[in-house]
Structure formats: C-alpha cells, structure tokens
C-alpha positions as CSV (number, residue, x, y, z in Angstrom):
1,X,-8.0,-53.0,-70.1
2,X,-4.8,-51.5,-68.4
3,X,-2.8,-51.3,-71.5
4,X,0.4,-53.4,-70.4
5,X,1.1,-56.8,-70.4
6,X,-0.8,-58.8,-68.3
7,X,1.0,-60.4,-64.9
8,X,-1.8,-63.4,-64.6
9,X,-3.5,-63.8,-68.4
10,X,-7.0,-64.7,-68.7
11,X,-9.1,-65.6,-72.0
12,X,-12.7,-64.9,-73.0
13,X,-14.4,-68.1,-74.5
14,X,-17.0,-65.8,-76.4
15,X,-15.0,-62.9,-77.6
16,X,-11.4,-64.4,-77.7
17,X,-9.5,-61.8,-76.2
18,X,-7.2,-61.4,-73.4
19,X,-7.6,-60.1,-70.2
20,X,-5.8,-59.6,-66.8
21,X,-7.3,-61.8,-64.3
22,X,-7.9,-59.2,-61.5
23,X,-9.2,-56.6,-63.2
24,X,-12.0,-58.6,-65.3
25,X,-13.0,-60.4,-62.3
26,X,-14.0,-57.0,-60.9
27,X,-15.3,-55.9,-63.8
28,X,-18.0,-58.9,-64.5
29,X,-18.6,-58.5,-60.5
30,X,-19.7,-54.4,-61.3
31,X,-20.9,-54.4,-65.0
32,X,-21.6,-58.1,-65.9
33,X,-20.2,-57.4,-69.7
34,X,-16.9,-57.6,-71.3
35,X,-15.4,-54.5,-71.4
36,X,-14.7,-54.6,-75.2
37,X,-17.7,-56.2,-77.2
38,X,-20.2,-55.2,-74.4
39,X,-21.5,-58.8,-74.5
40,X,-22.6,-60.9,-71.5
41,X,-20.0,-62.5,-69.9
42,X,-19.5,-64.7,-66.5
43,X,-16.7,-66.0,-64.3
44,X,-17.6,-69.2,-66.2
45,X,-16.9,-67.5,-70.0
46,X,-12.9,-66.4,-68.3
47,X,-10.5,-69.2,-69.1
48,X,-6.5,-68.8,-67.2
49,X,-3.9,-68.8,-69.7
50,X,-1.1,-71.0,-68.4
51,X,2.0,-69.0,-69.5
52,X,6.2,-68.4,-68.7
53,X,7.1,-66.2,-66.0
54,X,7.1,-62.7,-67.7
55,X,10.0,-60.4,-67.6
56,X,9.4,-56.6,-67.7
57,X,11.6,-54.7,-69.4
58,X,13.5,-52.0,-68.0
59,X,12.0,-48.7,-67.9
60,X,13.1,-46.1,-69.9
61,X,14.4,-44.2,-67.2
62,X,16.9,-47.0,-66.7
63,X,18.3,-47.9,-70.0
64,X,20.9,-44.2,-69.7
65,X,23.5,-43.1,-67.0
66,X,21.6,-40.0,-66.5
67,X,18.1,-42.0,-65.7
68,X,19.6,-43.9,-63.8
69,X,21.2,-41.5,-61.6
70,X,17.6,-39.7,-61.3
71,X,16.6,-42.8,-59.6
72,X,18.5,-42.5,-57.2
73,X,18.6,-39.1,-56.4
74,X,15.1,-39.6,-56.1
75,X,15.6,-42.5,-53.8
76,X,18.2,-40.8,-51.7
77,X,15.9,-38.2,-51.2
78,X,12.8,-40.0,-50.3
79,X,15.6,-42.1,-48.0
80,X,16.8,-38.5,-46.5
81,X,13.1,-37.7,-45.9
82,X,11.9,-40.4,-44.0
83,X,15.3,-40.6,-41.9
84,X,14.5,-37.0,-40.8
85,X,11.1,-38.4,-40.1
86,X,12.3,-40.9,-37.5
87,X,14.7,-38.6,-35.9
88,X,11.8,-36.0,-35.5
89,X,9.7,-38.9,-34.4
90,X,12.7,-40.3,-32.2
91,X,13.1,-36.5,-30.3
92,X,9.5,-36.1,-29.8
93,X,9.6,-39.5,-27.8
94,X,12.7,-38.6,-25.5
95,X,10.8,-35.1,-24.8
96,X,7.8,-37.4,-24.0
97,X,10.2,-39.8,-21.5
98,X,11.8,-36.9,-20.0
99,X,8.5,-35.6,-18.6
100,X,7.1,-38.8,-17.3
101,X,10.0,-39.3,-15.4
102,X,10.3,-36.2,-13.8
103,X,6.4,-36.6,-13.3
104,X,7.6,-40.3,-11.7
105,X,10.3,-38.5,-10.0
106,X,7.5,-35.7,-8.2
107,X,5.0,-38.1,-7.1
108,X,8.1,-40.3,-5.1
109,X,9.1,-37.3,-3.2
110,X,5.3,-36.2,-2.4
111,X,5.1,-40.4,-1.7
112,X,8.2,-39.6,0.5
113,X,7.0,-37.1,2.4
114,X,3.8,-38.2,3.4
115,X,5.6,-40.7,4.7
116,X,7.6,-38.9,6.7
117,X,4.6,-37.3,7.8
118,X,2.8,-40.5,9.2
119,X,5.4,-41.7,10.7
120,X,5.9,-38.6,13.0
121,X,2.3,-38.8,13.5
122,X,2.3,-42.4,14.6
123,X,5.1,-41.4,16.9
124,X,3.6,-38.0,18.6
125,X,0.4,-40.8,18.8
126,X,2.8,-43.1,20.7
127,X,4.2,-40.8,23.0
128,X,1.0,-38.6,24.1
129,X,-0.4,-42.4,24.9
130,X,3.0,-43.0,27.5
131,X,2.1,-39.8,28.5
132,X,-1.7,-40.2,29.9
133,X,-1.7,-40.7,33.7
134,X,-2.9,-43.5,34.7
135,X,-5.7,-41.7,36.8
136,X,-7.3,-40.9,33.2
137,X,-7.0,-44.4,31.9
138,X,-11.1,-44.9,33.6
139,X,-12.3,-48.2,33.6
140,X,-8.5,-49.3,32.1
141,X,-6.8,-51.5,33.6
142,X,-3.7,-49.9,35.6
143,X,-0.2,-49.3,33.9
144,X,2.8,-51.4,34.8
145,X,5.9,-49.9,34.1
146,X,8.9,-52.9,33.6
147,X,12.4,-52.6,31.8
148,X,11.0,-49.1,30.4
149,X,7.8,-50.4,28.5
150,X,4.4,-50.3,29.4
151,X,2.8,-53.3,30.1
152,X,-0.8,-53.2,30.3
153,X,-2.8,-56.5,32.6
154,X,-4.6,-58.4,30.2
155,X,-8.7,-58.4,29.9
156,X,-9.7,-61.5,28.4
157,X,-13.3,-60.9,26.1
158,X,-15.5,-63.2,25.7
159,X,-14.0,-64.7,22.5
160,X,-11.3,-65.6,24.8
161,X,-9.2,-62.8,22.9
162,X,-7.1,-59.9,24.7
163,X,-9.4,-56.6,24.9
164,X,-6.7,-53.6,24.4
165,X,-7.7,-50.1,25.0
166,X,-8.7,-47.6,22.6
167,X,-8.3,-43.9,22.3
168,X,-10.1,-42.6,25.1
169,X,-12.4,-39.3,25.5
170,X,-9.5,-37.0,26.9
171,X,-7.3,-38.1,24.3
172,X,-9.9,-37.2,21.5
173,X,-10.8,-33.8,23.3
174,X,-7.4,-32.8,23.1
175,X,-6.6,-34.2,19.4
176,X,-9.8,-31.8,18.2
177,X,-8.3,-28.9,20.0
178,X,-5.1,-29.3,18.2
179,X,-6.7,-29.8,15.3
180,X,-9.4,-26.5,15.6
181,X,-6.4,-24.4,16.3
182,X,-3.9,-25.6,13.6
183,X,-7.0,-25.0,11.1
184,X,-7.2,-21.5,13.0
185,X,-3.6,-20.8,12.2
186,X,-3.4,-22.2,8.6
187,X,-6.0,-19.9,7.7
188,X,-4.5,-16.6,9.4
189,X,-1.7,-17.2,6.8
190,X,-1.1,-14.7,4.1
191,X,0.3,-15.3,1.1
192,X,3.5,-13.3,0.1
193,X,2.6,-10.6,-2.3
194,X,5.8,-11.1,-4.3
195,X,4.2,-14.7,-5.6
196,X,2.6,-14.7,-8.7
197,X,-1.3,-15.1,-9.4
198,X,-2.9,-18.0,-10.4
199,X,-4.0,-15.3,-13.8
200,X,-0.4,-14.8,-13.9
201,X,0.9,-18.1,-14.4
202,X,-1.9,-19.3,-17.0
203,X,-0.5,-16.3,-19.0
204,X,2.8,-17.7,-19.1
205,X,4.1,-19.4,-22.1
206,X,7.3,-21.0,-23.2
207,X,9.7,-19.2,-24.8
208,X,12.6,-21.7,-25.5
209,X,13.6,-25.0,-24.0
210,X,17.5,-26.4,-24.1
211,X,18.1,-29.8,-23.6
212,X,22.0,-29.2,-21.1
213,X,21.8,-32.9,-20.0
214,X,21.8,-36.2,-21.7
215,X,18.2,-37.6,-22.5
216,X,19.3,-41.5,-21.2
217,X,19.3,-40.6,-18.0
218,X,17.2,-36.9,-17.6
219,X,17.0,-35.2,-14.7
220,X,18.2,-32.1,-13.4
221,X,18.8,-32.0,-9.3
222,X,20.0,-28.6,-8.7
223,X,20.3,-25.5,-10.5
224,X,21.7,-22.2,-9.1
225,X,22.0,-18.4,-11.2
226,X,24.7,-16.1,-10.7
227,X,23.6,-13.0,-9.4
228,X,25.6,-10.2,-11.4
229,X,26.0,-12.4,-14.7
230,X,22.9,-14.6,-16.9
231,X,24.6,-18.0,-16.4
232,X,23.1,-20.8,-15.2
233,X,24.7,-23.9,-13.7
234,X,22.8,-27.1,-13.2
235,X,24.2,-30.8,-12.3
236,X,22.1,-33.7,-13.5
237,X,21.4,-37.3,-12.9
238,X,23.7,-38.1,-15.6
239,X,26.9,-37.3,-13.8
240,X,27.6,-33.5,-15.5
241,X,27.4,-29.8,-14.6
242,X,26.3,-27.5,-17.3
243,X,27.4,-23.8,-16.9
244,X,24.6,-22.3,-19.6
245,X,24.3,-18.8,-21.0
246,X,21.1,-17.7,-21.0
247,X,21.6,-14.5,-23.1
248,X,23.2,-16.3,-26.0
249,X,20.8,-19.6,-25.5
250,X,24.9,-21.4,-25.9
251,X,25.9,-23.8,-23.3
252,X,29.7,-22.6,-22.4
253,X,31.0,-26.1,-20.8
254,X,30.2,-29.4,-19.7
255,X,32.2,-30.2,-16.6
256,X,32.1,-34.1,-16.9
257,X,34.3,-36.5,-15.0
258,X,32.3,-36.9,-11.7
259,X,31.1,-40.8,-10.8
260,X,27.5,-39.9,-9.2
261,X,24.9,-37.5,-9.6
262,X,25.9,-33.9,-9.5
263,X,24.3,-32.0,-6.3
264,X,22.8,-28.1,-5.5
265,X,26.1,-26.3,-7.5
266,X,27.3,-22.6,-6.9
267,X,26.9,-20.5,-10.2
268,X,29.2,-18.0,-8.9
269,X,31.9,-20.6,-8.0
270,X,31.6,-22.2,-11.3
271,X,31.7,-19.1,-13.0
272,X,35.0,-18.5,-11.4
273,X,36.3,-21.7,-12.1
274,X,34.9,-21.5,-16.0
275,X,36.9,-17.7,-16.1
276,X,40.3,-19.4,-14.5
C-alpha cells in the first residue's frame, strides 16, 4: 500500500499478499475490503508475519560526500533557526520580567506611602485626643496625668470589661471641618498648563527602547540629562552608570566598579568626567 518495505508485516489469508500492519488495520476499519482484489476482508483474514529486524538502507542522499554534506547543511540550518527561535523567545521573556518588576517595584512605594500616610494620621489622631480639655470629655471620666501619660479611671460595663471612650461629638465636628475645607482646597487647584493632556499622552507611541542595564537585576533608580548636550546618565540596581547618547541611540560608557545600587547621578558631572 505505501510502496516500501513494511516495518511490522501482515498477511492476507484470502488473497495472500502482504501488508503493513497499521495501514490495513485502518483500511478494513474505513473500507472493509482489501485494497488490491477489492474482496471482503476482516481483522480476522490479517495474519502477523513473525520476521528479523529490518534494516533500511541508506538513502541515496547519504551514500556521496556531497549528500552527505547537504544533510547537514540542512541540519545546521534548521539547528541555526530554532536557536534564534529561543533567543527571540528568551528576549521577549526578560522584556516581560523587567516590567513586572518595575510594576512590583511601583506598587511597594505606593504600599510605602500609604503607609506613611496612616501612620501620621494615627499620630495627629493621637495628639488632637491629648489635646481635648478635659471640660469637653462630658460624661468621661476625668483625666489623670502621671509620669507624662494619660491615665483614664476605669468604668467597669456590665460584662465586667473596661468601657474606654470613643471619639466624641467635638472631635467629629472638627474632623468634618477639616475634611470640608481640604476638599475645598483640593479642588481650587489648577493644573499646570505645561502638563500634557490626557489626548496627548494616548497619542504617544514608542519610538525606540535601549536596554543600558543588565536584565538580571533591572531597574533604573535615577536618571538625569544634560542640559546643553543629548546625553543621558542613569545608575541602576545592578551596580553601573550608563552615560547614553541619545542622538546616535550608542551607549558611550559603562562606569562599573561601584558595590551597591547607583543613586540620582549628575549628567553634566559625568559628562565632564567621560570628556577628561
């Protein structure tokens, strides 16, 4: 049926002749005939030929120097190929790293500074309470002041648990009036007509991208411009300043040799030091 030798030989009981065992399997399953006599024929009728391991012959390809060295050529290049493959594969998956951790790198300093944020909140919370008089505190009981702390008598509730006091009316009033006129302010503000618009930015596209820093450990802390010349200078995470011409797209030096992260650089004092 396939025209070559046969890997796993099969025999016909009605008709005699020889088949491969895969593809006249499939065939009976489809047609239900031998493919030759046109005859009816079951998985029954197909008897395996037990025979020697068969060796192939070489191709004819590889029986001269010059086929042979057409094989590989053709492997080297199918080997070429799917190297440049992985190494497109391989850059596409650093570009992909590199964003998620400056993403990573984003969200901790927002994380940061709402922190920072709460905290001075619980402490301007902390001090307006020292601050209340004690005329204020109501139904409260008084304040006693000892070793600089405020020590407040204690109510037992009925659950036999200490009743503490809450934020009271005067404290509220004054937290909405704070509130009402920082809103007030907030909007009053202008924004700076030298920012661009939100139509603006959607228009913008990128034009080029240069990876200065090495992709194990990305990251790029400070970056400054020199103000007569198009150089940039950046320092990274991973320990180097790049002094970068952005005219030429070229990076003109690496300045390597420091042992921690590289912070905010000058890019007209490196471009005095690249010129000396």
């Amino acid at each position: 049926v396939s025209g070559e030798v046969p890997d796993e030989p099969v025999v016909s009981k009605r008709s005699g002749l020889l088949f491969e065992r895969r593809l006249i399997e499939r065939y009976i399953e489809d047609h239900g005939k031998c493919p030759v006599t046109k005859e009816e024929l079951s998985m029954d009728d197909i008897v395996l030929v037990k025979t020697n391991k068969v060796v192939r012959p070489r191709p004819l390809q590889a029986a001269s120097i010059p086929g042979l060295l057409g094989i590989f050529q053709n492997e080297w290049d199918a080997l070429m190929l799917s190297n440049f493959a992985l190494e497109q594969q391989l850059h596409t998956a650093r570009q992909e790293l590199s964003h998620a951790l400056y993403q990573h790198d984003a969200a901790c300093r927002v994380i940061a500074r709402l922190k920072k944020e709460r905290d001075e909140s619980r402490a301007l919370l902390a001090l307006a309470e020292r601050q209340i008089p004690a005329s204020m505190a109501g139904v409260a009981p008084a304040a006693v002041v000892s070793n600089g702390k405020r020590a407040m008598e204690d109510e037992i509730g009925p659950d036999g648990k200490k009743i503490r006091p809450g934020i009271n009316p005067v404290m509220i009033d004054e937290l909405t009036e704070c509130n009402t006129m920082l809103s007030a302010q907030r909007k009053k503000r202008q924004v700076p007509p030298s920012l661009a618009s939100i139509d603006e930015l959607e228009r913008y596209t990128q034009i080029s991208s240069h990876p200065l820093h090495k992709t194990n450990k990305p990251g790029i802390l400070s970056m400054d411009i020199h103000p007569s010349k198009d150089i940039v200078a950046t320092g990274g995470i991973d320990t180097n300043a790049v002094l970068f011409d952005r005219t030429s797209g070229q990076i003109l030096c690496t300045l390597a040799g420091h042992s921690k992260k590289v912070f905010p650089p000058s890019a007209s004092d490196a471009s005095l030091i690249y010129y000396f």
